[in-house]
N, C-alpha and C positions, 0 to 999 in steps of 0.2 A: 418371362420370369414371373413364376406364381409370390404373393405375400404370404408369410406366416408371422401366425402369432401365439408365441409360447407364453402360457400364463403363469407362471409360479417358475421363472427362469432361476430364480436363485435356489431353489430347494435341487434337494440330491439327485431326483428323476429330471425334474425341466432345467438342471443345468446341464446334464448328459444331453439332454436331446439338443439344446443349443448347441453344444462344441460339437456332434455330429452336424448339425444344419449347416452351423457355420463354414464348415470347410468346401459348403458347395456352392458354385458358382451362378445358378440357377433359381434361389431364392433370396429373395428378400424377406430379412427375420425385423421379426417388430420384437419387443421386448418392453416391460414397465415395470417397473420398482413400485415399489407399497404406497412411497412417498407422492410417486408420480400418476396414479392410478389407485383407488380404493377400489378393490373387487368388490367388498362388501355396499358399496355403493351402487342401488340402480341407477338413476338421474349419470353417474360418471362411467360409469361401463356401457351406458345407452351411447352418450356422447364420443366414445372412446369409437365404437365402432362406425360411428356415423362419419366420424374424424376421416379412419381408414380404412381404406378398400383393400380387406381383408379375403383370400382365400380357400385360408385352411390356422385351423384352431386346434392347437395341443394343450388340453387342458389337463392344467399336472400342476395346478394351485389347490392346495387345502391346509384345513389346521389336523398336524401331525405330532401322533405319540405315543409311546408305548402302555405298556399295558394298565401302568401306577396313574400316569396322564390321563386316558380315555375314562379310568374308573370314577377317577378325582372330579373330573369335572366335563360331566358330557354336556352342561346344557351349553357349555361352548363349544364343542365338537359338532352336536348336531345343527345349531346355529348357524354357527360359519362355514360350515361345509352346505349345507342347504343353501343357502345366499349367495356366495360365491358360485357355485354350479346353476344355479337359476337367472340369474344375470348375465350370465355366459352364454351361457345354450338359449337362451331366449333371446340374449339380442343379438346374437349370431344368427339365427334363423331369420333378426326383423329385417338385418340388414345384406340377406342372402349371401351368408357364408355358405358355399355348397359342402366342404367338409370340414369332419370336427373330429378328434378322437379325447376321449374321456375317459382318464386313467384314474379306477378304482382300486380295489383291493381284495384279498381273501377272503378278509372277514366276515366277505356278504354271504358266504356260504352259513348254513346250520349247522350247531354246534358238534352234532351230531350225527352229520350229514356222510355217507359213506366214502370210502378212497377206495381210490383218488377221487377227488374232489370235481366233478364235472361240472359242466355250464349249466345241463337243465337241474340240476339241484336248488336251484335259487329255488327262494320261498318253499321248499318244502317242510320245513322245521322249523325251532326256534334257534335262535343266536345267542352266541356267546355271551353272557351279563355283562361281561366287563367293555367292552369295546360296542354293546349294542346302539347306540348313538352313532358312533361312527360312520357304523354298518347300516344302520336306515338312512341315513344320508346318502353313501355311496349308492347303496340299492334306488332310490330316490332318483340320482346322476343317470342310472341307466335307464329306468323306465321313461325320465325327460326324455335323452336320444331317442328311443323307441319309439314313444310318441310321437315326436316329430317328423319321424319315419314315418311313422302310420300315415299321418293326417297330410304332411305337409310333403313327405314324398323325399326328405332330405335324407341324407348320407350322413350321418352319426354314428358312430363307432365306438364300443366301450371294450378296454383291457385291464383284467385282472392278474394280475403279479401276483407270484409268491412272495415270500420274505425277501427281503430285497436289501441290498449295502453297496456300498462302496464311495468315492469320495465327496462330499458335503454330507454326510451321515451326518446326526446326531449324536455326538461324545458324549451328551450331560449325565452324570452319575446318577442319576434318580428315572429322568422319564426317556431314556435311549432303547432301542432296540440290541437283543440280545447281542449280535453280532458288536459292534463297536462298545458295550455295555462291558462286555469280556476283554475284547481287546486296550481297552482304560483299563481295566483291571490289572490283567498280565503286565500293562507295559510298566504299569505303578510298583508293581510288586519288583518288578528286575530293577527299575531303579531305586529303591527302597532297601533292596538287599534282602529281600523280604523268603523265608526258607518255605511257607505255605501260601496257597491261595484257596478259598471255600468255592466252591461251587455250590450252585441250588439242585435238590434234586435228585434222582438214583441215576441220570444219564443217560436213561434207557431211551426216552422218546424220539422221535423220529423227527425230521424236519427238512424243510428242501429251503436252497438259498441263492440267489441267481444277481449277479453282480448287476449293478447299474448301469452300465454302460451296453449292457446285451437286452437291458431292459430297452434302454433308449433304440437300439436297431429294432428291437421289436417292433416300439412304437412306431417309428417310420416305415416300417417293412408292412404295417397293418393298414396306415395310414394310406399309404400310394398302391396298396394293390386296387384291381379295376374290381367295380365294383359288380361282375356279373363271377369274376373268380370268387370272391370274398362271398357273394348272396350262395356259391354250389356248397361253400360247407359251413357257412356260417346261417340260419334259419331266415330268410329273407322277412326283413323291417324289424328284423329283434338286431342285438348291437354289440352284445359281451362277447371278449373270447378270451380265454385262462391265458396267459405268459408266464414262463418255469421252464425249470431242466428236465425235470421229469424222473428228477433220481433224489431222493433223501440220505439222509447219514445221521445216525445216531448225535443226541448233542452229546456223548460223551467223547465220539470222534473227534466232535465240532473243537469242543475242550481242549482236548489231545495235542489239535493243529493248531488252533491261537497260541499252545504254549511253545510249540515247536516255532511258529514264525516269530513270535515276540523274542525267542531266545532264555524263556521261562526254562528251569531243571528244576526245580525244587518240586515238593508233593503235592497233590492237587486234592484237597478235601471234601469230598459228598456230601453237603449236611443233608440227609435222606428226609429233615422233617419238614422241610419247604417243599410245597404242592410241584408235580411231574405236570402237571396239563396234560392237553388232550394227548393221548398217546402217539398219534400219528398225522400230520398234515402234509398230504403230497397233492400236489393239480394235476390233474388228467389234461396233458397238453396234447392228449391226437390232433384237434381240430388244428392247430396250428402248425402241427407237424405236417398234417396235410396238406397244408397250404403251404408248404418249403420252407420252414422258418425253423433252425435250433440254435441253442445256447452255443456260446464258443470259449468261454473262461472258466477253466476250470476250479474249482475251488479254495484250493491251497494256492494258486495261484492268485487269486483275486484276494485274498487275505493276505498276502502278500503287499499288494500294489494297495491296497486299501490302507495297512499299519504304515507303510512308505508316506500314504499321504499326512496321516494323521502324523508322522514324525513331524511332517515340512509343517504344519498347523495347528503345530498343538497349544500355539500363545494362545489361540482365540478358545481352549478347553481348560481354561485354569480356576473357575466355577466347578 
């Protein structure tokens, strides 16, 4: 029976990958609360591993938030994300963790960087303003794996998600991600009685969205492949590989379909003067696909079981 240890267990990605691990008989899950473990702490994450004989690390802790949040205040985004992943990955390797996988994000890609969105596009351009912080942090998480690869000959793994939802989302009206950002919206306005709802935008952009829980197989599907499969299509001692569907949908679809699951009829308003963003973000998931791994939730479907949860939980979104 191998140890694991998922870091950021309570957030939306490392709760999914829990309730997958959990149900197997085969590991043993370690798990710490914030109260119980300071990530940002070296001196307690040194100790943490020293404690336990850890090995394999799902690193899926970070400070998370949408686009208002990242602009507002990145010297805490780059901070805490820098620290948290440097204490992890470094005392995992002190205390020979043989594997680790390091879950990043889209945004390390340039802003302007072509689609689909591949792996070797890192660092070729500049990054998005608003989320830049983020983004040199995450970027930061993979070059550690990488390096440790290099030098020290470890097995560190990094995945990049697309847009990502589904239960322990972010509800909060201000710094939430588009998807649960709409669905507060729609679900306020039906109970409201409400005959309109504004949307941002002309509708037109493109966007790819890949439920949490296919994020979480991913994870594990990347994690336990052998690592001479993973080096044939992944670039041997490099660590990133893109996770997504591989198919976008206009957000005025997106729109369309939160209103149809929510139970939303009334009109849906364009305010066309609020900024469209990038016109198109989809990941080029071949490398994964090559390696046998696809999404299984389809869309409307996952917006579905997602608004289901947020009915059962909506005391704790009354902020």
């Amino acid at each position: 029976m191998k140890t694991v240890y998922v870091a950021g267990h309570k957030g939306m990605v490392g709760s999914a990958i829990v309730r997958q691990l959990a149900r197997r008989d085969d590991i043993n899950l370690i798990v710490r609360t914030r109260k119980e473990l300071d990530l940002t702490s070296q001196s307690d994450v040194m100790c943490f591993f020293s404690e336990n004989k850890i090995d394999e690390v799902y690193l899926a802790a970070a400070k998370v938030g949408g686009i208002h949040a990242n602009d507002t205040y990145p010297a805490d985004f780059i901070y805490e994300n820098l620290i948290i992943e440097t204490n992890i990955i470094h005392s995992a390797h002190q205390h020979d963790v043989k594997k680790l996988l390091f879950l990043g994000s889209s945004c390390i890609y340039p802003k302007h960087a072509e689609q689909p969105l591949c792996e070797d596009s890192l660092l070729t351009g500049k990054l998005e303003e608003t989320n830049e912080a983020y983004a040199i942090a995450k970027i930061a998480g993979i070059k550690l794996c990488e390096s440790f690869n290099k030098q020290y000959g470890r097995d560190y793994r990094s995945i990049m998600p697309t847009n990502l939802y589904g239960p322990n989302d972010n509800f909060h009206p201000n710094n939430s991600h588009v998807i649960p950002a709409l669905l507060r919206r729609f679900h306020e306005a039906v109970v409201n009685h409400q005959s309109q709802v504004i949307a941002w935008g002309s509708g037109k952009p493109m966007r790819e969205f890949l439920h949490v829980e296919d994020m979480a197989n991913a994870s594990i599907f990347v994690m336990e492949l052998e690592k001479a499969r993973y080096d044939d299509v992944v670039e041997p001692m490099l660590s990133h590989i893109n996770v997504g569907t591989g198919e976008d949908c206009s957000v005025k679809e997106l729109v369309h379909t939160i209103a149809k699951v929510t139970g939303f009829d009334g009109e849906i308003i364009w305010d066309t003067s609020k900024p469209d963003g990038t016109p198109r973000k989809l990941m080029d998931v071949s490398r994964l696909s090559k390696l046998g791994w696809q999404y299984g939730i389809k869309l409307e479907d996952g917006l579905r079981s997602t608004y289901d949860w947020f009915l059962n939980n909506q005391q704790n979104f009354r902020k």
